[in-house]
N, C-alpha and C positions, 0 to 999 in steps of 0.2 A: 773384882766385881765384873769387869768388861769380858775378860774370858769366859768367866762362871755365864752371865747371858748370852754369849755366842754358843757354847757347848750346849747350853737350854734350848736353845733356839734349833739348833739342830737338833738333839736327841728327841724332841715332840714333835719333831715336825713340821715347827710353826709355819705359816706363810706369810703374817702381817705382821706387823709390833707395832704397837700404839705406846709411847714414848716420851719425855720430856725432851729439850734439845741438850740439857747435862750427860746424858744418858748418850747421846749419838757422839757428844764431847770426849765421851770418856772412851766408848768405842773404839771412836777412830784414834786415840793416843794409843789406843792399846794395840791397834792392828799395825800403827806405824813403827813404833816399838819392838813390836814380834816382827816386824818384815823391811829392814830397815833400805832396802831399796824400792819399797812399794811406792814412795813419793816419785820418784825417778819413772816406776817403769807407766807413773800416771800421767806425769807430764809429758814424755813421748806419747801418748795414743787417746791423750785428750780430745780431741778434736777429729777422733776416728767414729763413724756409727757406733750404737751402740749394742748392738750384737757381736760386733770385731769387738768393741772395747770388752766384753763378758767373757766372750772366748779366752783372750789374753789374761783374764783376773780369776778364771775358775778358779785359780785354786784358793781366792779370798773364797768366793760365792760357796766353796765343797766346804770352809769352816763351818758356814753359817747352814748348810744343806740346800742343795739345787730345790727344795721347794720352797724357801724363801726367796721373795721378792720386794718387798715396799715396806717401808716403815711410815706409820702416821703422827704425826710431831702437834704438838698442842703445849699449854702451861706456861710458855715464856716465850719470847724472840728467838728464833731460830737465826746465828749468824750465818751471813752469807758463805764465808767460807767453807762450814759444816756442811751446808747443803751442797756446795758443789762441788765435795770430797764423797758422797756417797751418790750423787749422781754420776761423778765422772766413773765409781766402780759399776755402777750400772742396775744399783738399785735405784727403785722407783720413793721416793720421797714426798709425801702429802702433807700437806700445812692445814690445819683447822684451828676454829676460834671458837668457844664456850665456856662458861661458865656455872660456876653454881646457880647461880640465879636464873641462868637458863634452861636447866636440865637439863641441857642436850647442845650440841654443836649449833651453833648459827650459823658457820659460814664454813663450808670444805673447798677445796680442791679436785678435780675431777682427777681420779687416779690414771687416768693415758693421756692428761693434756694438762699439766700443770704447771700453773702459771711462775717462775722463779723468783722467792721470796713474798708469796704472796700467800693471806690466807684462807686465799679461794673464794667463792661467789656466795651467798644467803640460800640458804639450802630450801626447801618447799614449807609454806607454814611461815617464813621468818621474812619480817622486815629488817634491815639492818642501813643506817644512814650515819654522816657523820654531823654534828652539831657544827657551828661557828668556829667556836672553840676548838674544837677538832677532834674530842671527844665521842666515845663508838654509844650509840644508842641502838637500841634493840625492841623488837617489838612483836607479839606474835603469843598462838595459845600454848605453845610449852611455858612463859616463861613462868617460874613461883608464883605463888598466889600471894607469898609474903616471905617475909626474913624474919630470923631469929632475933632480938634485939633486946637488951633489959631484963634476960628471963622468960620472955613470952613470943610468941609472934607478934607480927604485926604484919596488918596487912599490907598491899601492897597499893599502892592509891593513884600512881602515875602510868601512864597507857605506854608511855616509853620507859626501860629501862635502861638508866644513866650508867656504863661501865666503870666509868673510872680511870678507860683505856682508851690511847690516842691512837686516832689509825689516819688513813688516810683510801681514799676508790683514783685507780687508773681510769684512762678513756676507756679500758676492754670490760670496767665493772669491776675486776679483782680489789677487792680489799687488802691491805697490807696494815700489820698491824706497827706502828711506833716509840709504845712504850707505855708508862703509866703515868697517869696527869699528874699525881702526887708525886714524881719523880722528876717533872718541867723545874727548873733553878728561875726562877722569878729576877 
């Protein structure tokens, strides 16, 4: 599957992929797998800019094709590690958070300043806070007007929309997301 998308990915062209964090999971097993000194030649040149580190990896970045650059990650937790295996290769890595009920992304990451494991600031349009509890509420004119429930819609009657999902804001404003309430052990 990981090859088949890298071969995609190059043959069209692509320059973004918009992604789950399974997806980057599986990826990266596969590129370590096929290059079994790739961990090795990352740890030497970690901590090198990131233009010297791209030079040194082309020949990852010529899998995927030199016009690929970033991938944009949504749907679950992105683990720490993941992210800073395809940052240290020298792609650019975006974190966003939405859902159905908001039709659209609430919070992204600025693709040339992205905050590390974070999933970015409340995009224009979008309030986003967290509750007491710690819970992501949402607010703003994308979101549904209502949910499917019972057969029918219903509407939607509360000005804040309750996630479900726990997050937490740094002092910089970045949002980072923590998991799902229904997954806290009481």
């Amino acid at each position: 599957v990981a090859d088949h998308l890298i071969r995609r990915i190059h043959r069209e062209r692509i320059s973004v992929a918009a992604v789950v964090p399974r997806v980057l999971e599986l990826m990266r097993s596969y590129l370590l797998a096929s290059n079994p000194q790739l961990q090795q030649r990352l740890a030497k040149i970690q901590r090198q800019r990131i233009w010297w580190r791209w030079w040194h990896l082309r020949d990852v970045h010529r899998r995927f094709g030199f016009k690929f650059w970033a991938f944009v990650s949504g749907g679950a937790t992105l683990p720490e590690d993941v992210e800073l295996f395809w940052n240290a290769l020298g792609f650019v890595l975006v974190q966003g958070y939405g859902m159905t009920e908001t039709t659209a992304l609430a919070t992204l990451n600025h693709p040339l300043h992205t905050a590390r494991g974070s999933i970015g600031k409340p995009l224009a349009g979008r309030e986003v806070r967290v509750a007491d509890d710690g819970e992501i509420l949402v607010r703003g004119a994308m979101l549904a007007a209502g949910t499917w429930r019972d057969g029918r819609i219903q509407p939607r009657t509360e000005e804040w929309l309750h996630t479900g999902d726990l997050g937490s804001v740094d002092e910089s404003g970045d949002m980072h997301f923590l998991g799902r309430k229904s997954d806290v052990i009481v």
